[in-house]
Every structure is written in C-alpha cells, then in structure tokens.
C-alpha positions as a LaTeX table, in Angstrom:
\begin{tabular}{lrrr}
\hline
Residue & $x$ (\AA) & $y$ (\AA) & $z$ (\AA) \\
\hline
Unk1 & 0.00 & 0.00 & 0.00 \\
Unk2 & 0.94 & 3.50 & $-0.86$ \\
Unk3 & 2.59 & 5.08 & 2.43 \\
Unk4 & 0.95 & 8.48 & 1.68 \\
Unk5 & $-2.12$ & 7.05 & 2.49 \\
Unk6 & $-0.82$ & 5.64 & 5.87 \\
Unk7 & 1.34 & 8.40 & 7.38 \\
Unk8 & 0.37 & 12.66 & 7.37 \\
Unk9 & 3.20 & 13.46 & 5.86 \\
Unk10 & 3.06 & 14.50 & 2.52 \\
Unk11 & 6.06 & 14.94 & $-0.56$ \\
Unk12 & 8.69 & 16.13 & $-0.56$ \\
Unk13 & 8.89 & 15.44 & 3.28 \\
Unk14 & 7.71 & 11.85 & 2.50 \\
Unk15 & 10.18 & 9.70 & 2.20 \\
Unk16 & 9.07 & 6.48 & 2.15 \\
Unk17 & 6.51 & 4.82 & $-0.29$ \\
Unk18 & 5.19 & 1.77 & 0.52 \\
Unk19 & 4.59 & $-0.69$ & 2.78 \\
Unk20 & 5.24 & $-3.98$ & 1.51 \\
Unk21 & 4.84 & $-6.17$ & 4.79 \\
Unk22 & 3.17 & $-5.76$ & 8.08 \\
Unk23 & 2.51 & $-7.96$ & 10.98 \\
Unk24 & 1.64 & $-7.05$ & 14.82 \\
Unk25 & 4.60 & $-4.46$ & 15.75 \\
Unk26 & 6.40 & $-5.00$ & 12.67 \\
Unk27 & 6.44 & $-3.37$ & 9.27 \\
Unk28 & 8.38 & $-3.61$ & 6.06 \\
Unk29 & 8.71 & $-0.70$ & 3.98 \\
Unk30 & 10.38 & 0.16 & 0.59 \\
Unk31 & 11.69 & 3.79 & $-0.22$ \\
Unk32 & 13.99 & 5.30 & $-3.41$ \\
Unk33 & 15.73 & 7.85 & $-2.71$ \\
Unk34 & 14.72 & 10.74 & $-4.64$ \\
Unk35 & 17.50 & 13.32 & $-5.88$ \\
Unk36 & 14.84 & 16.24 & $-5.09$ \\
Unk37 & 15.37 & 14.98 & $-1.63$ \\
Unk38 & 16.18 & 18.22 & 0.80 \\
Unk39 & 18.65 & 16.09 & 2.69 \\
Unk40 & 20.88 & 14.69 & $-0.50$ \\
Unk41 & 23.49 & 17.52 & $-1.75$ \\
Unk42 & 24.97 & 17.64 & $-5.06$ \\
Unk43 & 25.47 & 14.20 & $-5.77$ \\
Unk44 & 26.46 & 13.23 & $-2.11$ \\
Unk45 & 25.18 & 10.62 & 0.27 \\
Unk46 & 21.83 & 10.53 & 1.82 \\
Unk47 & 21.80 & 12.25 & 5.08 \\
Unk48 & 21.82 & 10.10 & 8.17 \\
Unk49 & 19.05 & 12.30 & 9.58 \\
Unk50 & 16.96 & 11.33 & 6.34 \\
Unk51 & 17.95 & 7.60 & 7.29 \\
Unk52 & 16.71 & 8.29 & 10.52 \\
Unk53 & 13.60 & 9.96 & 9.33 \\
Unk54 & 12.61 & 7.27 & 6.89 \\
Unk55 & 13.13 & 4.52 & 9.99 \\
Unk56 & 10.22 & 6.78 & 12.00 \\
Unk57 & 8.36 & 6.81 & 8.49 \\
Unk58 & 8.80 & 2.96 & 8.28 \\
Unk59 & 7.18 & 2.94 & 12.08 \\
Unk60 & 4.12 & 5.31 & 10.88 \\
Unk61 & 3.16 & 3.74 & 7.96 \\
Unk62 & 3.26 & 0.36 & 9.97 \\
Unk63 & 0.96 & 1.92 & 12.53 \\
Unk64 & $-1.07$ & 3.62 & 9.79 \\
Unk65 & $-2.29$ & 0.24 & 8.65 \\
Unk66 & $-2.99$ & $-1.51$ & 11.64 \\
Unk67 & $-5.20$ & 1.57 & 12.38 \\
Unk68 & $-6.54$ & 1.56 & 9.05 \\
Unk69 & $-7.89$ & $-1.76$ & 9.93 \\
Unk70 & $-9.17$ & $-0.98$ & 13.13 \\
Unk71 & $-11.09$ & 2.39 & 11.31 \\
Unk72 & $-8.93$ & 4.31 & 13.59 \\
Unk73 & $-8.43$ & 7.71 & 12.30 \\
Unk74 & $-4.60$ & 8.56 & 11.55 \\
Unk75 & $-2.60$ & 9.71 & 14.36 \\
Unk76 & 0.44 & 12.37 & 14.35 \\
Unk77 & 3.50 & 11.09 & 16.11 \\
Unk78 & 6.74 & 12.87 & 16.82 \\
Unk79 & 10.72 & 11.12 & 16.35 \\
Unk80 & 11.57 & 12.54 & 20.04 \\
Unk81 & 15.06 & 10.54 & 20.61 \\
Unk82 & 17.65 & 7.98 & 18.85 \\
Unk83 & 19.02 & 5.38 & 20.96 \\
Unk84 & 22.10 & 3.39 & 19.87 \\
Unk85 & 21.20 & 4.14 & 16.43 \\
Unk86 & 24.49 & 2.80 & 13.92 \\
Unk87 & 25.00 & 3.74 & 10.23 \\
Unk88 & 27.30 & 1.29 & 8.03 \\
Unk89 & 26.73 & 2.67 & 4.73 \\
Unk90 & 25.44 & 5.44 & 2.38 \\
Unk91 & 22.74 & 5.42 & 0.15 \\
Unk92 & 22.38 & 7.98 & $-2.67$ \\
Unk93 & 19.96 & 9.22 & $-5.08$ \\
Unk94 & 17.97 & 6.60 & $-7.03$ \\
Unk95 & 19.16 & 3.60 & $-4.27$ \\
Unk96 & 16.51 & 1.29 & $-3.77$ \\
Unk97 & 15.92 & 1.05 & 0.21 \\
Unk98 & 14.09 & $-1.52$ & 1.99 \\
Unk99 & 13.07 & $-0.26$ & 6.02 \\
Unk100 & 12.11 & $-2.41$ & 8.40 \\
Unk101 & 10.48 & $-2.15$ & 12.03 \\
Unk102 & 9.79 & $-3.86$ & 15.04 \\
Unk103 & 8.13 & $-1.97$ & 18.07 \\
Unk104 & 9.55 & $-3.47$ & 21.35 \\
Unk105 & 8.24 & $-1.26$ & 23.88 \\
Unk106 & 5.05 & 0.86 & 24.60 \\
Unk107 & 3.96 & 3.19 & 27.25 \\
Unk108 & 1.72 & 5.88 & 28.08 \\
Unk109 & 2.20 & 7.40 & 24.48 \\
Unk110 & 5.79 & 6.56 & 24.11 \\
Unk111 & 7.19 & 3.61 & 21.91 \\
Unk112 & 10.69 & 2.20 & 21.42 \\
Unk113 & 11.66 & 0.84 & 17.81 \\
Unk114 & 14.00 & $-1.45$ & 16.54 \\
Unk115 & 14.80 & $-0.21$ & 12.85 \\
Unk116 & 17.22 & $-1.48$ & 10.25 \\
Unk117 & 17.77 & 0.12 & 6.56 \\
Unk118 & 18.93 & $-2.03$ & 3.68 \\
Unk119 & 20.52 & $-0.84$ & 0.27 \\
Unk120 & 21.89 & $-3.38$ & $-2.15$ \\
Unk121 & 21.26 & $-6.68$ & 0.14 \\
Unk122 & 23.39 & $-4.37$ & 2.93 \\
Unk123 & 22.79 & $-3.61$ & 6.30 \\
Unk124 & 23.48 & 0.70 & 6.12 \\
Unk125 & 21.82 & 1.61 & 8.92 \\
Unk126 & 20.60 & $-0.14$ & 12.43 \\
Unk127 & 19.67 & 0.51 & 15.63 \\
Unk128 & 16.84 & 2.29 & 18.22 \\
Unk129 & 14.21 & 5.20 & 17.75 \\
Unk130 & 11.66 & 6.69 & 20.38 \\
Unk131 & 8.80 & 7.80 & 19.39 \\
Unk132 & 5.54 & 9.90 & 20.88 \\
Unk133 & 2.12 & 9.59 & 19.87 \\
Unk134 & $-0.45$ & 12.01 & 21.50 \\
Unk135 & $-3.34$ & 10.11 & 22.46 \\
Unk136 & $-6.43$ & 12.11 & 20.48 \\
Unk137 & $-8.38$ & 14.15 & 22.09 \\
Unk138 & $-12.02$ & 12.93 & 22.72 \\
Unk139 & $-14.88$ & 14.36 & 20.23 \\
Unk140 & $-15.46$ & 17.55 & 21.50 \\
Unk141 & $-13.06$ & 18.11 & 24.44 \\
Unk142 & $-11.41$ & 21.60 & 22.49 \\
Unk143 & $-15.06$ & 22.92 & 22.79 \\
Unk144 & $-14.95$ & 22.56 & 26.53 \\
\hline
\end{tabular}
C-alpha cells in the first residue's frame, strides 16, 4: 500500500513509499531515494538524519495500517530521541531502500523501535528510535 495514504506526511517530506509487509509491531517498507530529496546535496550521500527519518516513516506507515484496519483515524507522532542508532553505509539518489520495524516497547504514548535500513542486500543503517504519539483528544473536548 501507498505510504501516503498511511502516514500525514506529505512529498517532498515523505520519504518512504510503501509498505510492503506488516505484521503485529512489525512493518516492512520500501523507499527510493529521490535526488529532489532536501537532505541529499549535489550528488552526495543521503543524510543520516533522512535515514533516521525514513526509519520513523517505516514505524508510521506500519501503525497507519494496523489503524486503518481498526477504522482508527490517523494519528500524528513525533521522532523525540535515537538510541544506539548505527550507520554502516550510504545510500544515494535513485538507491533502492528496503526499512524495516519492530516496536519493542510501549507506554503511556511513548514507543521504542527497533529499525534497520537495507541498500543493495546491505545492512546501512541499524539501531533504536523513540517515538511519541499524543493520544487524540475525545470528540469535542477543544469545545470545553
């Protein structure tokens, strides 16, 4: 399924675009990384913070479908830390990135997420993200 339809964000700060496996609190995602991209200079390597980025993107659009199936409406969650998060490789424009995700720890709001980025059948990028997800607001609570 199309990420944009999973996640809020929209191009060019998408950067991932599809999910192409999901299973309770993990998620597969594929991505190519587009020379328009804002973090990708002249050429160069893919920013790590783009890597990092796309891992959180990989964790939305993972989330997005299990809510999708649950008619939950989508949720806007935040990248608030990077824990023990390694990088091993580059990727550059037009590299063919495969994301995946495993949630291993959840509370009040907060989860914890395993996250690994593969380019050519190699490991570039591996490690821990935390991320926040406000619970919603009940209908009509703003009015109050």
């Amino acid at each position: 399924m199309q990420a944009e339809k999973l996640i809020p964000h929209r191009k060019p700060m998408c950067m991932v675009d599809r999910l192409i496996e999901f299973k309770e609190q993990t998620g597969t995602v594929e991505a190519v990384v587009s020379a328009e991209n804002a973090l990708i200079e002249d050429n160069g390597p893919l920013d790590q913070l783009a890597v990092t980025e796309m891992i959180a993107q990989a964790c939305a659009a993972a989330k997005g479908y299990e809510g999708r199936l649950a008619n939950d409406p989508m949720q806007l969650g935040y990248l608030v830390g990077i824990k023990k998060l390694q990088f091993f490789g580059k990727a550059f424009a037009g590299d063919h990135l495969q994301i995946s995700v495993r949630t291993v720890g959840a509370i009040s709001g907060f989860t914890v997420v395993e996250g690994k980025v593969i380019c050519n059948q190699k490991i570039i990028a591996a490690g821990k993200i935390k991320l926040w997800v406000p619970e919603p607001e009940p209908a009509g609570a703003a009015n109050e």
